[in-house]
C-alpha positions in Angstrom: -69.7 -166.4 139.5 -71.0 -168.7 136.7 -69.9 -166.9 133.3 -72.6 -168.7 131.7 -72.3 -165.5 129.5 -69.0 -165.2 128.0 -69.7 -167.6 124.9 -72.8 -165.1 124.2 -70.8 -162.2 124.7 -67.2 -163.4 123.0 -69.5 -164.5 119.4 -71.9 -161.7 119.9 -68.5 -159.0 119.7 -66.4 -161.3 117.1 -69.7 -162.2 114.8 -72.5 -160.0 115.1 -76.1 -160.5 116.4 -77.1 -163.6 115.1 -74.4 -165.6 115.8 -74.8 -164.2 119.1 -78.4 -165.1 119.4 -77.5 -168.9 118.1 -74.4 -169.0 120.9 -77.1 -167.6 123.7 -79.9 -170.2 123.1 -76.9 -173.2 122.8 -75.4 -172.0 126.3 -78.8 -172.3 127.9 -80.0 -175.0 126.4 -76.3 -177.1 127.4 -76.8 -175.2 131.0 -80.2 -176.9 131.6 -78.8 -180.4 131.5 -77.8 -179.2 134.7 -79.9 -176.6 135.9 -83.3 -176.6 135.1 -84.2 -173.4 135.5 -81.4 -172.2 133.2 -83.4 -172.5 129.8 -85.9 -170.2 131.0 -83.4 -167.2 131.3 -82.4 -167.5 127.2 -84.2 -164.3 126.8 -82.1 -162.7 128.7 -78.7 -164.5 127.0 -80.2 -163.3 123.7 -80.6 -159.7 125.2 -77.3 -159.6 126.4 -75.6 -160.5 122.6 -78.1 -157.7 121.1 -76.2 -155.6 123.5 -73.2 -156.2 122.9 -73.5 -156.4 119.1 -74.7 -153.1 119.3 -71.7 -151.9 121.4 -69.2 -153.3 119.1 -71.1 -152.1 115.9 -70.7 -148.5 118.0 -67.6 -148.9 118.1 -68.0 -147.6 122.0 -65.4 -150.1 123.4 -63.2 -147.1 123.0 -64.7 -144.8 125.2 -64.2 -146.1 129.2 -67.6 -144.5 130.0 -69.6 -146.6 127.2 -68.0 -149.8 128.7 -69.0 -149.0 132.6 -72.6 -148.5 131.0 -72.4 -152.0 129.0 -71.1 -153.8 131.5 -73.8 -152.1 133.7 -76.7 -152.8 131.2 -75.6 -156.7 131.1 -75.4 -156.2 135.4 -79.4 -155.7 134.5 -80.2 -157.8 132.5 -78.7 -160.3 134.0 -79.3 -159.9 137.8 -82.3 -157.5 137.5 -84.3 -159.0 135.3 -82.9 -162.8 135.8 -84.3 -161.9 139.6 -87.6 -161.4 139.1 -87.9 -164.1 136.5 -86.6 -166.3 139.9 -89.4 -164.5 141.6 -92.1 -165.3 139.4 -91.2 -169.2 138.7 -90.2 -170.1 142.4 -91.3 -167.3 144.4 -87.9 -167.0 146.0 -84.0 -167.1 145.7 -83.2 -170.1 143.1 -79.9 -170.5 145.2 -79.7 -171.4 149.0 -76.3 -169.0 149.6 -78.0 -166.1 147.7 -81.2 -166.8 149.8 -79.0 -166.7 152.6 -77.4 -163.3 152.0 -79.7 -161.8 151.0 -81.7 -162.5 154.4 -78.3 -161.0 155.8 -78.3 -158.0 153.7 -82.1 -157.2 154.6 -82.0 -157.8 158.3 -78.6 -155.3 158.4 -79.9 -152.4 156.3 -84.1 -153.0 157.1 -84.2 -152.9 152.6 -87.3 -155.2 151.5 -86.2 -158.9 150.9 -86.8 -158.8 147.5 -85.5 -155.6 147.0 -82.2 -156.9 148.9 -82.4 -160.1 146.3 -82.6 -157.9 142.8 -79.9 -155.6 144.7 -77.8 -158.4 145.0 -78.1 -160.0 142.4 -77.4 -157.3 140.2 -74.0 -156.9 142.2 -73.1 -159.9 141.4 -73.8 -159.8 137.6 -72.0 -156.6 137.5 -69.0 -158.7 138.7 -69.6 -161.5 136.4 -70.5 -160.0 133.6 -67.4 -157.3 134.1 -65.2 -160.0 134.2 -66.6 -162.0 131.2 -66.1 -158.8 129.2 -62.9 -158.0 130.0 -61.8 -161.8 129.0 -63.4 -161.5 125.8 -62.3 -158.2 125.3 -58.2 -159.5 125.6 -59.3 -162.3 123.4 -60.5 -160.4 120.9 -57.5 -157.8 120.9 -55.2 -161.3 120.1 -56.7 -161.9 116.6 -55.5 -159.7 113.9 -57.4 -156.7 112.6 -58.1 -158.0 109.2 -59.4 -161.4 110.3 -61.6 -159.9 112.7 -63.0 -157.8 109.7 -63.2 -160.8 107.8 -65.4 -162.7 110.5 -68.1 -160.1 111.0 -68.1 -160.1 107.4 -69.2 -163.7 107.2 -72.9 -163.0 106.3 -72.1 -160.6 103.4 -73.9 -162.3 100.5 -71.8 -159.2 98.1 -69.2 -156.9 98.9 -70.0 -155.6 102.5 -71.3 -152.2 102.7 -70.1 -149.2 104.4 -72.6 -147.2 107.2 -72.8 -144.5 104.3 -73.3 -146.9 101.0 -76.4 -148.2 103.5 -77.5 -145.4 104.2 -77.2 -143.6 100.5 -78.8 -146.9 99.3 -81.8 -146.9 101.7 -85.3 -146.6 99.7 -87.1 -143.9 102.0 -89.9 -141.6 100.6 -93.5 -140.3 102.1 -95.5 -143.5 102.5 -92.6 -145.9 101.1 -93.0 -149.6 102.1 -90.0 -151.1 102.3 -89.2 -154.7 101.8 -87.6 -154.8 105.1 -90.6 -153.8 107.2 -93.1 -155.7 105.3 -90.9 -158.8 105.9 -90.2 -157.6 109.4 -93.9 -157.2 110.0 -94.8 -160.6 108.3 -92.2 -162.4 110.3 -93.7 -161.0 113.9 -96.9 -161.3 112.7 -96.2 -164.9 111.4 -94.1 -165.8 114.6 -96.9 -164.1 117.4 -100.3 -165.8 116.0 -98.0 -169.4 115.5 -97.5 -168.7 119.3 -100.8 -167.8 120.1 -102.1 -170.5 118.2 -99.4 -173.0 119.8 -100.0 -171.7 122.6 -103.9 -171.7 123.1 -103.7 -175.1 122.0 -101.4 -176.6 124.3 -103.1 -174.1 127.0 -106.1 -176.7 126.0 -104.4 -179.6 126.0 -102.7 -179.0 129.1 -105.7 -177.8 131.1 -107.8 -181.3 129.5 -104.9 -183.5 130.2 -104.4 -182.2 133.7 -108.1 -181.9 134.5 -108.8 -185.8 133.2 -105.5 -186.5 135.4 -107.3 -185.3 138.4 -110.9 -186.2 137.7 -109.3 -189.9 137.2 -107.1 -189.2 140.9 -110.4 -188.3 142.4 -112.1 -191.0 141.3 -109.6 -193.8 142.0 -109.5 -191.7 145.6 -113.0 -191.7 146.1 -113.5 -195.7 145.3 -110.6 -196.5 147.8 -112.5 -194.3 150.1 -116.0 -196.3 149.4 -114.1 -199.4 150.2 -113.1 -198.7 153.4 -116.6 -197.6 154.7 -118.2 -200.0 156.4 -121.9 -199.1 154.7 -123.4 -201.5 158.1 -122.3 -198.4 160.5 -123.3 -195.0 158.7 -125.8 -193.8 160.7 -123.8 -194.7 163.5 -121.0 -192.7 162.5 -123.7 -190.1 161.8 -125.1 -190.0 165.7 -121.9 -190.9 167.5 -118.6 -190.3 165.6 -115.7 -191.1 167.4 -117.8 -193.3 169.7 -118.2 -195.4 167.0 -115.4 -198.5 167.6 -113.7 -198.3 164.4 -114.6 -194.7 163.6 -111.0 -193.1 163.9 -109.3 -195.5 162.1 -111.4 -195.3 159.2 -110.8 -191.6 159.4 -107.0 -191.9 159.7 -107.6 -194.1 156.4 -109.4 -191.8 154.7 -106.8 -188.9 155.7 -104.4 -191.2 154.3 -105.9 -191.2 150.7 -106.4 -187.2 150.9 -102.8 -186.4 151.2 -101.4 -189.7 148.8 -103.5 -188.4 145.7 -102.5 -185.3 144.1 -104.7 -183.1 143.5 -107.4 -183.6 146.3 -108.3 -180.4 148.3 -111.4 -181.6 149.7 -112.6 -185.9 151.2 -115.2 -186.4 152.7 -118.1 -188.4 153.4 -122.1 -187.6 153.3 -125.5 -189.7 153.6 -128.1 -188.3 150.7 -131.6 -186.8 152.6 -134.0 -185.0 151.5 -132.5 -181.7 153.7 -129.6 -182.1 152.0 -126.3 -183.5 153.2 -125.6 -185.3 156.5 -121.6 -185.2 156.6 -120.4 -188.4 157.5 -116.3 -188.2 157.5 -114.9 -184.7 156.8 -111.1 -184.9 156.2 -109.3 -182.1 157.9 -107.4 -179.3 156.0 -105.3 -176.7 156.4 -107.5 -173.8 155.2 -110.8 -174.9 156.0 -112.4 -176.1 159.0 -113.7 -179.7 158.5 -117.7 -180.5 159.2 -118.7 -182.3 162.1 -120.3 -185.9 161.9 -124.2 -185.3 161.6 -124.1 -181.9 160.0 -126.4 -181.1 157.6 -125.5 -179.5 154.6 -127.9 -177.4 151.8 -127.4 -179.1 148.6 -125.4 -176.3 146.2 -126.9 -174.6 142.8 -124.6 -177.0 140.7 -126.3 -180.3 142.5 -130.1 -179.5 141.9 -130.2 -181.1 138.3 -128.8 -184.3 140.1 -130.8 -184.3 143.7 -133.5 -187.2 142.6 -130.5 -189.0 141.4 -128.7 -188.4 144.8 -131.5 -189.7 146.4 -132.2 -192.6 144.8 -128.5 -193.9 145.1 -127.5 -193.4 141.5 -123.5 -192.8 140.5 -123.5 -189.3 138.5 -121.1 -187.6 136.6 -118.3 -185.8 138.4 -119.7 -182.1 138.7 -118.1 -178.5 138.2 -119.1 -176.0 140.3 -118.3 -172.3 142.7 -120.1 -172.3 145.3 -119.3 -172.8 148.7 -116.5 -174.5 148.6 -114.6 -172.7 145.9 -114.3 -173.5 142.2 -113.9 -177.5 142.4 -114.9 -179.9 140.3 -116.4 -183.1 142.7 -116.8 -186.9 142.3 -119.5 -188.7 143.9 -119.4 -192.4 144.7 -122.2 -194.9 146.0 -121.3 -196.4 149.2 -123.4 -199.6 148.7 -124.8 -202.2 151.4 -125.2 -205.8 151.0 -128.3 -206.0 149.2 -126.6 -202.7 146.9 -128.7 -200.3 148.2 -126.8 -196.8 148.1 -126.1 -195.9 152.2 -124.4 -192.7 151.5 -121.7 -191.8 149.1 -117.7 -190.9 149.1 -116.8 -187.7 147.5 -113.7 -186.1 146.2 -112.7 -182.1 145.3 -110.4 -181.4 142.8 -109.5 -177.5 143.7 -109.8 -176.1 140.4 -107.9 -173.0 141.3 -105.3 -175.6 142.0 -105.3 -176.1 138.2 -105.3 -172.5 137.3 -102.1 -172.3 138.9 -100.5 -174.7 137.3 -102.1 -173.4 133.7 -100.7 -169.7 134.7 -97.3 -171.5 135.8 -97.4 -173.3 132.6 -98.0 -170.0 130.3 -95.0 -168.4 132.4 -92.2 -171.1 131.6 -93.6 -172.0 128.1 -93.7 -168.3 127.7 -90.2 -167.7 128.5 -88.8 -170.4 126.9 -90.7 -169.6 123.7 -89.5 -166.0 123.4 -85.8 -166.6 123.6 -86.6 -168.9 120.5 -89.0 -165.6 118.9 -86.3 -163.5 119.2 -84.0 -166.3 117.5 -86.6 -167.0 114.7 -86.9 -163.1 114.0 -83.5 -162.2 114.2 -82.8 -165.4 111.7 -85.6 -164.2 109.1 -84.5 -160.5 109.2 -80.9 -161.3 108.6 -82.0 -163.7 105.4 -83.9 -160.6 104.4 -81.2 -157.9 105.2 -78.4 -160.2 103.3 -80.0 -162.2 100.8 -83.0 -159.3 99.5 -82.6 -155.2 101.5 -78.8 -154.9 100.8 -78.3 -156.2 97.5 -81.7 -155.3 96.2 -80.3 -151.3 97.5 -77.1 -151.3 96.1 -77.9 -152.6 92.8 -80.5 -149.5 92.8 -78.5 -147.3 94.9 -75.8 -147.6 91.9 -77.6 -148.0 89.1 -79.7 -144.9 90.2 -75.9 -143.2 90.4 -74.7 -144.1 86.6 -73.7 -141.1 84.3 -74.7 -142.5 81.3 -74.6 -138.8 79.7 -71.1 -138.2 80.6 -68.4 -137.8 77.7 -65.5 -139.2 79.2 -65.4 -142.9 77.9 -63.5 -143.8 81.2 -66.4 -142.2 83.3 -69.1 -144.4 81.4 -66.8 -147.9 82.1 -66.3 -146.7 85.9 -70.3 -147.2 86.0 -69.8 -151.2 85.2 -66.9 -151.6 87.5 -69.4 -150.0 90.7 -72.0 -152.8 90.2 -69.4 -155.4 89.4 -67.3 -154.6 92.8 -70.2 -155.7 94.5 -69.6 -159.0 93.9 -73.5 -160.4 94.7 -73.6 -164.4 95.3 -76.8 -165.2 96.8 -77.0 -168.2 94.6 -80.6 -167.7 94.1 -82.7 -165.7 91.3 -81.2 -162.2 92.7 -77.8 -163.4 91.9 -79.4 -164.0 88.8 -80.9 -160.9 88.1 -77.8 -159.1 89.2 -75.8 -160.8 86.2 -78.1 -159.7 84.3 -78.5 -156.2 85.4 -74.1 -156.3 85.0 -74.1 -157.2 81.5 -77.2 -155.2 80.7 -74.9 -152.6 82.1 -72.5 -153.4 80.0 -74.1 -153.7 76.6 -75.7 -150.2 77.8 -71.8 -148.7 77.6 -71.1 -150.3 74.3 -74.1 -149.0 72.5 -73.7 -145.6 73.7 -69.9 -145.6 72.4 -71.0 -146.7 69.5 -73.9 -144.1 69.3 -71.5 -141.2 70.5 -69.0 -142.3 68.1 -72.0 -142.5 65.1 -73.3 -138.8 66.7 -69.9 -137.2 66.4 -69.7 -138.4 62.6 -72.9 -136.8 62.3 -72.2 -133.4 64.1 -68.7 -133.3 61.9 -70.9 -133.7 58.8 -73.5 -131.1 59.8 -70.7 -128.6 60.6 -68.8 -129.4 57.7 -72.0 -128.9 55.8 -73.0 -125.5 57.6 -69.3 -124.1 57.2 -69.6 -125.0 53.1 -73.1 -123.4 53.1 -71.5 -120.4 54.6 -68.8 -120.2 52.7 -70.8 -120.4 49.4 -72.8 -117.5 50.7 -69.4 -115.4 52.0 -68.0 -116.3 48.7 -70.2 -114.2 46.9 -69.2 -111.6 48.9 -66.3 -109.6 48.2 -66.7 -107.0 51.0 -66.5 -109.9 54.1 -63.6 -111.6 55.2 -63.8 -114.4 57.4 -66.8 -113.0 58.5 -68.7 -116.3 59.8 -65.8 -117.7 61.8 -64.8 -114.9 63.5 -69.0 -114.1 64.4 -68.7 -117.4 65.4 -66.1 -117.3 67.8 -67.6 -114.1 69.2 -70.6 -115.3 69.8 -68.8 -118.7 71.8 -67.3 -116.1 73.7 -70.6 -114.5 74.8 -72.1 -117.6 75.6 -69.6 -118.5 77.3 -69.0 -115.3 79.6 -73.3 -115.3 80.1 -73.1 -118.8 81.9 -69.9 -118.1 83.5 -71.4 -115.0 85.2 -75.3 -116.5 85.6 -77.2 -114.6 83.1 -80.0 -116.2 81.6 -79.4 -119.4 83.1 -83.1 -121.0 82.6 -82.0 -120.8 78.5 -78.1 -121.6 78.7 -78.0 -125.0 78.9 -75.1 -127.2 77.5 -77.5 -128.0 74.1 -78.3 -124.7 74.1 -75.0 -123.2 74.3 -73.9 -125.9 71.5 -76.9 -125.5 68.9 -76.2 -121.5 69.1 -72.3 -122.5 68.2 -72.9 -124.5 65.7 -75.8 -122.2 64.3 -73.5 -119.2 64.0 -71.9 -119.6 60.5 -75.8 -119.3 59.1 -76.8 -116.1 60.1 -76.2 -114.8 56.6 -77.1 -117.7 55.1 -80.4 -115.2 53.5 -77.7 -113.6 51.3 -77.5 -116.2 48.7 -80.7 -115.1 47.1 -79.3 -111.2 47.3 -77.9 -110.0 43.7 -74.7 -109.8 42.9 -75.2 -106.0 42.1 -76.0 -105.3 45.9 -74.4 -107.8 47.6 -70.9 -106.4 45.9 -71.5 -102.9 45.6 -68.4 -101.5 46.7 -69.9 -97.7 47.5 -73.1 -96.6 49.7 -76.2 -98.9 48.9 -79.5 -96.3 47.9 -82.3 -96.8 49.7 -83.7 -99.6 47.1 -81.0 -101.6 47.4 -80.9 -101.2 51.3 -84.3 -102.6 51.3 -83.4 -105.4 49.1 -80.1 -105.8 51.0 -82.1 -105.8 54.6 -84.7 -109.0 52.8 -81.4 -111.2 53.7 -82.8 -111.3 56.6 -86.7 -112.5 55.5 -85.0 -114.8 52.7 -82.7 -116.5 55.3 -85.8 -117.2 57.6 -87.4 -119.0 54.5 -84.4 -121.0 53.4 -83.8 -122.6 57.1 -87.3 -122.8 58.0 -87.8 -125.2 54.8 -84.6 -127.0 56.0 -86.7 -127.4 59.7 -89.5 -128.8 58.0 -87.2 -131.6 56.0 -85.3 -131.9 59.0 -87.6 -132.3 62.3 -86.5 -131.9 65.9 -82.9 -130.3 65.0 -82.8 -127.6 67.2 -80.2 -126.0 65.8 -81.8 -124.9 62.9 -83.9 -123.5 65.0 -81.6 -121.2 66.4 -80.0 -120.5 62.9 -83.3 -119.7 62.0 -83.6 -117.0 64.7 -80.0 -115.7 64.3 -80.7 -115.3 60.5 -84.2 -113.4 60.6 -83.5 -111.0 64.0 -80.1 -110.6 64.4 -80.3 -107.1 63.2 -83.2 -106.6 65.9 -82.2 -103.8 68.1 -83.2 -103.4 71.8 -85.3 -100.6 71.5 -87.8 -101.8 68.5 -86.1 -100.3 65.9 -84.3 -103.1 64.2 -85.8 -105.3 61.4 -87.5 -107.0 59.7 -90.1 -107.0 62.2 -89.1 -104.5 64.8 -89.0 -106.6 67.9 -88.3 -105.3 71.0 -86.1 -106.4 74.1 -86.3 -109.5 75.0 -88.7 -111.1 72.7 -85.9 -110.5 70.6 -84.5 -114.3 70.3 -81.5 -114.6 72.8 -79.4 -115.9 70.2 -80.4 -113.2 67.9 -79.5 -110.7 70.3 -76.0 -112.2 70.7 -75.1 -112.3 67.3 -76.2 -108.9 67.3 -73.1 -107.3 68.9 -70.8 -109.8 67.3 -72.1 -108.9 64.1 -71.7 -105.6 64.3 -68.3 -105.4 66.2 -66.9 -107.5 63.5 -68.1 -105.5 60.8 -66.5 -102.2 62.7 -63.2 -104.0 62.9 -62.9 -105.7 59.4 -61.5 -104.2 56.3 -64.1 -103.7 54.0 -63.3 -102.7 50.2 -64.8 -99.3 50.8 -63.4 -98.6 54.8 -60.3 -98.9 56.4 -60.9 -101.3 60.3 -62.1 -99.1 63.2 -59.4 -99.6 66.2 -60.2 -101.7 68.9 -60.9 -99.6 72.0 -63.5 -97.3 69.0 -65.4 -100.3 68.4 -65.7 -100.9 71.9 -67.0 -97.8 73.1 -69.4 -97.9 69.9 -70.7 -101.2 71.4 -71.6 -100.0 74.6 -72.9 -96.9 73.7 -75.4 -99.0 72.0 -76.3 -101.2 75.4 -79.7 -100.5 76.1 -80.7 -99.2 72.5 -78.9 -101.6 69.7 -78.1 -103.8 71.7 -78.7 -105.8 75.2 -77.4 -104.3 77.8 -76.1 -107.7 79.8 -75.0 -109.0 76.6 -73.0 -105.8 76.3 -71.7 -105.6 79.6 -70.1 -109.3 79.2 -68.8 -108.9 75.9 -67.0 -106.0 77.1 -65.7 -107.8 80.6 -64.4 -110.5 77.7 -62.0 -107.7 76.5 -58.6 -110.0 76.7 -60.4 -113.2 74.6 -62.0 -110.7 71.8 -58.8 -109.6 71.2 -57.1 -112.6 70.8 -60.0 -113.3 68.0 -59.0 -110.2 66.6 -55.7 -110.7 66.4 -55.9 -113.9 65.1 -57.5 -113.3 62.2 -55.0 -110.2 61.3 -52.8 -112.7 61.3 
């Protein structure tokens, strides 16, 4: 049990992931100073505070199953994977009593070794990493709620964010690049070709500086070998060998500079012919059987360039080649007489297989190492960009994308300045910035639409005032209506009403809609004012001349409004006036005028103020009637559904029974 872990784990569940990943490479990196192997395992440190992180931001802690399985994942990581790591840098067991147990554990059950080793190992993790766990876990429990909160908070560079206010926030969309994944992509793609780069590089410099190392170790081994040849007995040593008196001690010397100098797989000794190779000394080795004295050896592909060299005693260049003795790289070096004539030469292989080992085991443990510090790096660049760019970029648009600028309620339209306030952004950077700006943008945006709203209502009393004076010149001139306009007008609220209360004609009742009919109401007579006197106020039955004339109220209205349109552009209201005026004595079957429209290209509006028209003029008092009752008027109203009137119109006037008597009665009153 080492608990090299529970510094990882106990930040990792108190502070999030990065503080986690910082914590695992610091542990390994202190561990190293005294155990060497320990900063090639930060990988699996940083692994193990993703985990548990992730478990905390779960909130799984509370379910007893979710903790077996974490402490059971960590087990994994830990003693699974940290195994064959150990496997692949050492080849075995980094510890002698694990070694030892393991060996136990195999020979009593017949497992595989290695099998027996990640088994174990894994065991033993669970154990340590249980234990770590429930440590931090008590620790944790200690510090209050709040501060907890607080802590995990930390990073927040603006209010923190609920799981939901992410999620709401999040820019997604067909084909939508986030800023997120491009930064997430640029920081892996940054981070991989830096390491391939790094790496191929000091791949190269490695492999140079290690093959120079051994090229100079061969040649240093080869001249210490030319020195103790005595050139005088060559072809001595080439006929009799061991015979020879000083033969085996030169050989124990030369053995002696094999296994001194690293590097050397191959020493031996050879006399240049024309055949090729007469071995002189051949320095045993474990793997290969060594020549005998006097054998000859066929010169390899790699030498032929260099054979007339060879031969005439020359020192070459130390050559690469794969032929018979393997991929080696070999140093030659004259063995020189007394009057410096080349006798034969000493020669050095440098097993460059040997090297590709030590390149491979160099990629492994620079490769390890490196990607505990990747992960760190990434993890570092996508928090910045979470914190300091996703999350406040989001929830500025998230909330500004949520304002109800169109909302009446004064209170409603501040609440929209508070939401982007509360979240309290202090990057200390140009986003900061911007978000001040967005604020009191925000801000001045509230204030000028008060003070728009405020000028618009001012307007809207004027235009009603104006529309109710207009009307009341025109009712004025005639005697036989009473409050005729206002109590149209609240009939035909009450429709309007009743229609988007029940779902009729929905596509056309919008709020501005609904409003613009309102307010249009009082001037559906306005035609009137160009009717005479003698007409208008006749208190018997109009002739059929002055029915004509009376029904041009109709065409003269239409005029007088459509002028007002032209002065006027882009007030819909007069639109609708205009349409209540010329049509509202349209009826549903065609035979209405002025132009005898039918159904519903009857203007809507037209067609309400229809029925309120002509229920009000069935229940006011009238200089030459006495007012029809109620429940007459009624059933005259829906007897015309479907012929005077239409027929949903009808049916929801009638349903509105209670409020078109309390109109009624009002204006009895």
């Amino acid at each position: 049990m080492y608990f090299d872990t529970i510094g990882t784990i106990g930040v990792a569940a108190l502070c999030g992931i990065l503080p986690g990943f910082i914590v695992a490479v610091l542990t390994n990196l202190l561990c190293s100073l005294f155990n060497s192997m320990a900063i090639y395992y930060t990988i699996l440190n940083i692994l193990i505070a993703g985990v548990t992180a992730f478990f905390i931001k779960k909130d799984y802690f509370k379910i007893k199953v979710k903790v077996l399985e974490y402490v059971l994942i960590l087990a994994i990581i830990g003693g699974g994977i940290g195994s064959l790591f150990q496997l692949a840098l050492l080849g075995h067991p980094q510890f002698q009593a694990i070694a030892e147990t393991t060996e136990y554990f195999s020979y009593s059950t017949g497992l595989n070794y290695y099998c027996c080793f990640i088994i174990l190992n894994i065991l033993l993790n669970f154990i340590d990493k249980g234990i770590s766990a429930v440590m931090i876990y008590i620790i944790i429990k200690v510090i209050p709620k709040e501060q907890r909160i607080s802590i995990w908070n930390s990073g927040w560079m603006q209010r923190p964010l609920t799981t939901i206010e992410i999620n709401n926030y999040r820019f997604v969309g067909k084909g939508v690049q986030t800023v997120q994944r491009r930064l997430t992509r640029l920081l892996i793609t940054a981070a991989v070709l830096m390491t391939l780069i790094m790496g191929t590089i000091n791949v190269q410099l490695y492999y140079k500086n290690q093959k120079l190392e051994y090229q100079a170790n061969s040649l240093g081994a080869v001249k210490l070998a030319a020195a103790a040849i005595d050139p005088e007995m060559i072809d001595a040593y080439i006929k009799k060998g061991k015979n020879v008196p000083g033969y085996i001690e030169t050989y124990e010397h030369l053995y002696n500079i094999k296994y001194e100098t690293p590097g050397i797989q191959y020493l031996y000794v050879i006399k240049i012919v024309e055949e090729g190779c007469r071995v002189v000394f051949d320095v045993e080795t474990d793997d290969v059987e060594a020549y005998k004295n006097g054998d000859l050896i066929e010169f390899e592909k790699a030498f032929y360039p260099y054979i007339s060299d060879l031969l005439e005693g020359k020192e070459i260049a130390p050559i690469e080649s794969n032929d018979i003795s393997g991929w080696v790289l070999t140093t030659y070096y004259p063995i020189k007489n007394q009057e410096n004539v080349t006798v034969a030469y000493a020669c050095a292989d440098v097993s460059m297989l040997y090297l590709s080992d030590y390149i491979k085991e160099y990629i492994l443990k620079a490769g390890l190492i490196f990607s505990g510090f990747f992960l760190l790096i990434v993890a570092y660049g996508l928090w910045v960009a979470r914190f300091y760019l996703v999350y406040p970029i989001n929830s500025m648009a998230g909330i500004a994308a949520s304002f109800n600028f169109e909302s009446e309620d004064n209170k409603q339209l501040r609440e929209n300045v508070k939401k982007i306030e509360a979240l309290d952004i202090h990057t200390n950077d140009e986003l900061e910035n911007l978000y001040h700006i967005i604020c009191k943008m925000a801000e001045d945006t509230v204030e000028q639409i008060n003070d728009i709203r405020i000028q618009a209502k001012r307007i809207s009393q004027m235009q009603s005032g104006l529309i109710i004076t207009m009307a009341d010149m025109v009712e004025s001139r005639d005697s036989n209506t009473g409050y005729h306009i206002l109590k149209t007008a609240d009939y035909v609220a009450i429709i309007l009403e009743a229609l988007k209360e029940k779902g009729c004609y929905a596509d056309k009742l919008t709020p501005k809609y609904i409003e613009d009919v309102k307010m249009s109401a009082p001037l559906h007579d306005i035609g009137k004012i160009n009717i005479p006197d003698a007409v208008l106020n006749k208190p018997g039955k109009l002739t059929d001349e002055e029915y004509e004339i009376m029904k041009r109220h109709t065409i003269e209205g239409k005029k007088l409004l459509e002028k007002a349109i032209d002065t006027v552009q882009g007030e819909n209201y007069l639109k609708e006036a205009r349409n209540m005026a010329a049509y509202h004595h349209e009826k549903w079957d065609g035979s209405g005028y002025p132009d005898g429209l039918k159904g519903s290209v009857i203007p809507l509006s037209a067609r309400i103020m229809a029925v309120a028209d002509v229920f009000d003029a069935l229940t006011a008092k009238r200089v030459y009637k006495d007012p029809m009752p109620f429940e007459k008027a009624m059933s005259i109203i829906k007897e015309g559904a479907g012929t005077h009137f239409d027929p949903t119109i009808v049916e929801v006037f009638v349903e509105s029974e209670k409020e078109v008597r309390r109109v009624l009665k009002k204006y009895q009153d």
